[in-house]
C-alpha positions in Angstrom: 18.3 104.4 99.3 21.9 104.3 98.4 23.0 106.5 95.6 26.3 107.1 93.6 26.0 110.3 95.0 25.4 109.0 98.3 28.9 107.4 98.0 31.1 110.6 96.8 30.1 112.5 99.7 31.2 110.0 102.3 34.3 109.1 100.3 35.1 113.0 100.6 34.0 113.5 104.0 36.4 110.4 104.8 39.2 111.5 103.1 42.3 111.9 104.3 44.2 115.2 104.3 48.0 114.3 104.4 50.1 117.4 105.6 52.2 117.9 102.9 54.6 121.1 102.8 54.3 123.7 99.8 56.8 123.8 97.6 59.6 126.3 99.2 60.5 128.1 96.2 56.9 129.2 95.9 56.6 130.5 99.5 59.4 132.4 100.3 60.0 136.0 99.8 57.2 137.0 99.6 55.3 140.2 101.7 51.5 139.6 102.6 50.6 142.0 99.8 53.0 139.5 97.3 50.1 137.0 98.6 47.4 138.8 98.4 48.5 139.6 94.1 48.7 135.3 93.7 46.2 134.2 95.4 44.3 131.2 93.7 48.1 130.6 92.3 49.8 129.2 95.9 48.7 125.2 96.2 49.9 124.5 99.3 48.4 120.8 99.7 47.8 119.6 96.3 45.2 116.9 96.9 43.3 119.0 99.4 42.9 121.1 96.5 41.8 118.4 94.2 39.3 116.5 96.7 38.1 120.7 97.4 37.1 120.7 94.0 35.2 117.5 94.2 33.2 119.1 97.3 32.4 122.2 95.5 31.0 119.8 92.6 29.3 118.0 94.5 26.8 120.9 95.9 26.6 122.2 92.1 25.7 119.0 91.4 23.1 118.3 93.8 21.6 121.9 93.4 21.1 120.5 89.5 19.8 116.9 91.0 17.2 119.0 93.4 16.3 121.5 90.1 15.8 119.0 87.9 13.1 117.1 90.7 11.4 120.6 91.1 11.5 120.7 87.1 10.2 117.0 87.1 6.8 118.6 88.9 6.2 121.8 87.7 7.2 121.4 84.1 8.1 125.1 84.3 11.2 125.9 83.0 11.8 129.6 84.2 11.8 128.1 87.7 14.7 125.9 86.6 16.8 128.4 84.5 18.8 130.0 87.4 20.0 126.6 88.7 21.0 125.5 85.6 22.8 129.0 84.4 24.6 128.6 87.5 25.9 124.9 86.9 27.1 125.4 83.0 29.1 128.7 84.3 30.6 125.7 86.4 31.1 123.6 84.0 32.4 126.3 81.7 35.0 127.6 84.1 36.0 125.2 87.0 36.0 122.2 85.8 38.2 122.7 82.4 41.3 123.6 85.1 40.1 120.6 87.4 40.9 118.9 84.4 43.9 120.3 83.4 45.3 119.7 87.2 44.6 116.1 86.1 45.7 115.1 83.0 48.7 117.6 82.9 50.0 117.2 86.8 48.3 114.2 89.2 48.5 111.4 86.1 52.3 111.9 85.1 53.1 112.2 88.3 51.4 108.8 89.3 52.9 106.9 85.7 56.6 107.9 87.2 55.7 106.4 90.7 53.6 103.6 90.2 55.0 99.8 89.6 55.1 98.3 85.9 54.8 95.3 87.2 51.2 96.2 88.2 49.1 96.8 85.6 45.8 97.5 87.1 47.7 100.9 88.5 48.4 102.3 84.8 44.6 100.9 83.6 43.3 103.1 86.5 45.1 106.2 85.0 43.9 105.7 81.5 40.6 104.8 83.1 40.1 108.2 84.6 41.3 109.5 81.0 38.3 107.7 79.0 36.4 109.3 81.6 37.4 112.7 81.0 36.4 112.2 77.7 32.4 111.4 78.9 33.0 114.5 81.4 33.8 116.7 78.8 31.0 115.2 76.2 28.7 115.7 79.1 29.8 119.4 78.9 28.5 119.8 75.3 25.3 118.7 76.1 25.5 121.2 78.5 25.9 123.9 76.0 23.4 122.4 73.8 20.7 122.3 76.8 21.6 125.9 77.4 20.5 127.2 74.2 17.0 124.4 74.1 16.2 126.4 77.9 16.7 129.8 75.6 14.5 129.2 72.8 10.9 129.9 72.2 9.5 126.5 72.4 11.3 125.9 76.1 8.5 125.0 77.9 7.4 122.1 75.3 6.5 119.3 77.2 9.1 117.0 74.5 11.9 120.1 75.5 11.4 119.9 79.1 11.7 115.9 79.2 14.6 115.8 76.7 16.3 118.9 79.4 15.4 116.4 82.5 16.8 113.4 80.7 19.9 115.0 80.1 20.5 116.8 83.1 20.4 113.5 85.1 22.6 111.6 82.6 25.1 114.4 83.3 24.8 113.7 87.0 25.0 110.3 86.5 28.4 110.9 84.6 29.8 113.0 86.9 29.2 111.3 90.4 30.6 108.3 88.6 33.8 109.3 87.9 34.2 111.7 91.1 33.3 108.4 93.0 36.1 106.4 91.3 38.8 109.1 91.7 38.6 109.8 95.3 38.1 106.0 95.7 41.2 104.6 93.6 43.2 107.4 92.0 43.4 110.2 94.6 44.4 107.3 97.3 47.0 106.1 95.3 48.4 109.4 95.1 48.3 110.1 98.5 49.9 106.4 99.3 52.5 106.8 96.7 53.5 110.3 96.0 56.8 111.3 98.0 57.3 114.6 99.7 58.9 116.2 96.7 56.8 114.8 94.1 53.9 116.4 96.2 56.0 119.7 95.6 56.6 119.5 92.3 52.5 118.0 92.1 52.0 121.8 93.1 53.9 123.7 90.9 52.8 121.9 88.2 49.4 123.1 89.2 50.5 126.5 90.3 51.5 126.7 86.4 48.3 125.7 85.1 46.9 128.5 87.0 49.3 130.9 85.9 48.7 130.3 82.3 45.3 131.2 82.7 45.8 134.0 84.4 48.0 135.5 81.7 46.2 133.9 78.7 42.6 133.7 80.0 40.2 130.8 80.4 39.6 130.5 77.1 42.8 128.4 76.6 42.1 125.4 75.6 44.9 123.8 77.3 47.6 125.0 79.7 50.0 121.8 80.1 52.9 122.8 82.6 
């Protein structure tokens, strides 16, 4: 049985990695120990570090898929509660800067490149954008779902349904639009981008990452 999840994983396991250098001015000058203070700051290749993301969402996302089967059976919440705490501290911290890396750096940096002439290029882009806004609708339901799991009447029969119901729309969601970015948006990128619009990609990303450093994650948005 094929599945949209099915498809993600062998578009990433297929995908490209494209040697691009870091940007220099990042780099140099600096000791190991200089390293060692920015580390998660440096992106060295800036669509490894997109389609990495997509990896590490995929496993969160199939550790909720194989939670919500178990939950499908048992009907027993507790089981359920770890997996799921897990996945909305994902969705609370990881994917927010995923999205940022997005909207603020890959998606300007594709409008500059890409052709007028071709308009299915620019429809892509603000096709990814509508999707962002399911993404992060999908995120509240998270937060509502977290407090249903934390409330007295959790293991309801009508509770645990509406918690399975949910959980799998948000899968749904989600391998969608991972499917249709490493499929159409991330390719373009890596067919289109030059050399230096790869570097500046990075430090645009590197500054997303240093605003949240400084400000903390609960910025709401750290545009470069």
């Amino acid at each position: 049985i094929y599945t949209r999840g099915d498809g993600i994983r062998r578009a990433l396991n297929s995908a490209p990695y494209a040697p691009w250098p870091a940007a220099p001015s990042m780099l140099t000058n600096l000791t190991p120990a200089d390293k060692g203070d920015v580390v998660g700051m440096l992106i060295e290749y800036p669509m490894q570090e997109l389609r990495k993301f997509h990896k590490m969402a995929q496993k969160k996302i199939d550790k909720l898929e194989k939670g919500i089967n178990d939950l499908e059976k048992t009907k027993d919440i507790g089981g359920f509660e770890e997996t799921f705490i897990e996945f909305f501290d994902f969705v609370e911290n990881d994917l927010p800067v995923h999205i940022e890396d997005e909207e603020h750096a890959l998606f300007p940096m594709l409008r500059i490149c890409l052709p007028d002439e071709n308009p299915d290029n620019t429809d892509a882009i603000s096709a990814m954008l509508n999707d962002h806004k399911d993404v992060i609708a999908a995120a509240e339901v998270i937060r509502l779902m977290k407090r249903l799991i934390g409330g007295e009447e959790k293991n309801d029969k009508e509770y645990v349904d509406e918690i399975i119901a949910r959980a799998r729309s948000i899968i749904d969601v989600m391998n969608d639009h991972f499917l249709k970015e490493e499929e159409v948006i991330y390719k373009l990128a890596e067919d289109k981008l030059t050399n230096e619009q790869m570097d500046e990609l990075s430090k645009k990303m590197e500054a997303i990452r240093e605003c949240r450093r400084k400000n903390g994650d609960s910025v709401k948005s750290c545009k470069p």
